[in-house]
C-alpha positions as CSV (number, residue, x, y, z in Angstrom):
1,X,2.0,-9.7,16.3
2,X,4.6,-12.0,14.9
3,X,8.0,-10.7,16.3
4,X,7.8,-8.0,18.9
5,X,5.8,-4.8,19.8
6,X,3.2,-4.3,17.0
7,X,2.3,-1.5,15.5
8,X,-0.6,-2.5,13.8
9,X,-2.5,-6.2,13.5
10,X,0.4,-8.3,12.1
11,X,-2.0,-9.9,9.1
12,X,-3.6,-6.1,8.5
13,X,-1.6,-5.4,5.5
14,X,1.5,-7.5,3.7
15,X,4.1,-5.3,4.2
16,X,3.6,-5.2,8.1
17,X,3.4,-8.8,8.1
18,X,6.1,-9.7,5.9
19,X,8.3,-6.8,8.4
20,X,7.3,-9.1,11.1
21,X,8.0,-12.4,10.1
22,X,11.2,-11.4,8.8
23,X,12.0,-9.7,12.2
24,X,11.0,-13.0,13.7
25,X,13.4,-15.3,11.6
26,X,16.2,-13.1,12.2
27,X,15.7,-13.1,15.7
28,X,14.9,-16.8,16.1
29,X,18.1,-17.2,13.8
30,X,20.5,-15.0,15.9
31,X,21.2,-12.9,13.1
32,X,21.2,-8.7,14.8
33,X,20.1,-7.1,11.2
34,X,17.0,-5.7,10.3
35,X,14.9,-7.0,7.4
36,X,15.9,-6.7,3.7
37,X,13.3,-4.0,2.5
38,X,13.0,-6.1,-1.0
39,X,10.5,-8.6,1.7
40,X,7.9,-5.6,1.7
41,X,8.0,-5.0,-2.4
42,X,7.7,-8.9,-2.4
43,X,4.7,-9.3,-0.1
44,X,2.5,-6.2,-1.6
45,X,3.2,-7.6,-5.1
46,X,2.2,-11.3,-4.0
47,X,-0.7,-9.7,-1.9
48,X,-2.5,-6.8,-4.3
49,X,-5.7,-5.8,-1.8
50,X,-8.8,-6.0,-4.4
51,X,-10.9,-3.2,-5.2
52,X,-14.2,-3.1,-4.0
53,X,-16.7,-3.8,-6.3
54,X,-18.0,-0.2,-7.0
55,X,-14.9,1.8,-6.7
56,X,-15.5,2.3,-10.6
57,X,-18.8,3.6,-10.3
58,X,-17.9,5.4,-7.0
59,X,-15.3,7.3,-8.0
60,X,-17.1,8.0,-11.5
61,X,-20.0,9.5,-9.5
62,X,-18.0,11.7,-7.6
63,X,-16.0,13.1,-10.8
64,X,-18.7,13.5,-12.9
65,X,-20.9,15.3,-10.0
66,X,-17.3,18.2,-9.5
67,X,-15.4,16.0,-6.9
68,X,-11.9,16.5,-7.2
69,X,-10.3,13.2,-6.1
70,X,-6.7,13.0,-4.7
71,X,-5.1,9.6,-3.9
72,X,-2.4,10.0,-0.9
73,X,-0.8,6.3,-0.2
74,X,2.5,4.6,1.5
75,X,2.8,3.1,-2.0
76,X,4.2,4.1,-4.6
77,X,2.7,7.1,-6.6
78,X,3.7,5.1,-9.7
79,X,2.1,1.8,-8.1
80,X,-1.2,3.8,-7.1
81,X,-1.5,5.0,-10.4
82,X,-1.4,1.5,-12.3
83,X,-4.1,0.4,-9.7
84,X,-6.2,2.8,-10.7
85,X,-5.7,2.2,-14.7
86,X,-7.5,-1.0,-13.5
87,X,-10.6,0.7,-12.9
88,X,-12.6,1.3,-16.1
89,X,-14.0,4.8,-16.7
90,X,-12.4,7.0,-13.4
91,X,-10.9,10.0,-15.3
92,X,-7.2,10.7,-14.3
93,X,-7.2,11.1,-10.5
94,X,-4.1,12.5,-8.8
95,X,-1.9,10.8,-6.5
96,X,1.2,11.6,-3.9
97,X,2.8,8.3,-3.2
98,X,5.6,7.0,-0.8
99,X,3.7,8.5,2.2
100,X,4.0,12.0,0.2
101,X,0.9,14.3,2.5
102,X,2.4,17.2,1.6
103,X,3.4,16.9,-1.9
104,X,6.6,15.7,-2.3
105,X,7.1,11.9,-2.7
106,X,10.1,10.8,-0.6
C-alpha cells in the first residue's frame, strides 16, 4: 500500500501501483485531484506481465482436444488480443475486454 486503503498488494499489478503512487504525490503535494488515467495505460505498457512458458502449448492442447477458450480481462479486448498474437500456434481465441463478463466491453 502506497497511498491509502489498498485494495489489492500495491506492487500486484502496474496499474494498481501506478493508481497509488500517483495518489500519493498528489496527496503529499496538496493537490485534491485524482490521478490522470493516462498513468495506468503508461504503467501496463512499461510493465507487460510475461507469458508463462507453455501458454503456447497449453492453450494449443486444450483447442486441439474441443476446448473452447474465452479470454475475459480489465484490459483491453484489443490489448488482449495482440498478447495473444504473441503466442505461436493458439488458433483465434475470443476475448471481452475492459472488464466486459457479460459481453459488452465498456
Amino acid at each position: 500500500m502506497v497511498s491509502g486503503c489498498p485494495s489489492a498488494p500495491a506492487a500486484a499489478d502496474p496499474y494498481i501501483l501506478a493508481y497509488e503512487a500517483a495518489t500519493f504525490l498528489l496527496r503529499d503535494r496538496k493537490i485534491n485531484a485524482p490521478p490522470d488515467s493516462t498513468v495506468f495505460v503508461t504503467a501496463y505498457n512499461a510493465n507487460l506481465p510475461p507469458w508463462r512458458d507453455d501458454a503456447a502449448s497449453t492453450f494449443t492442447l486444450l483447442q486441439n482436444n474441443g476446448i473452447n477458450l474465452h479470454f475475459i480481462s480489465n484490459s483491453s479486448t484489443d490489448t488482449i488480443q495482440g498478447r495473444l498474437k504473441q503466442l505461436k500456434g493458439v488458433a483465434n481465441i475470443p476475448v471481452n475486454g475492459g472488464a466486459a463478463k457479460y459481453g459488452r466491453e465498456r
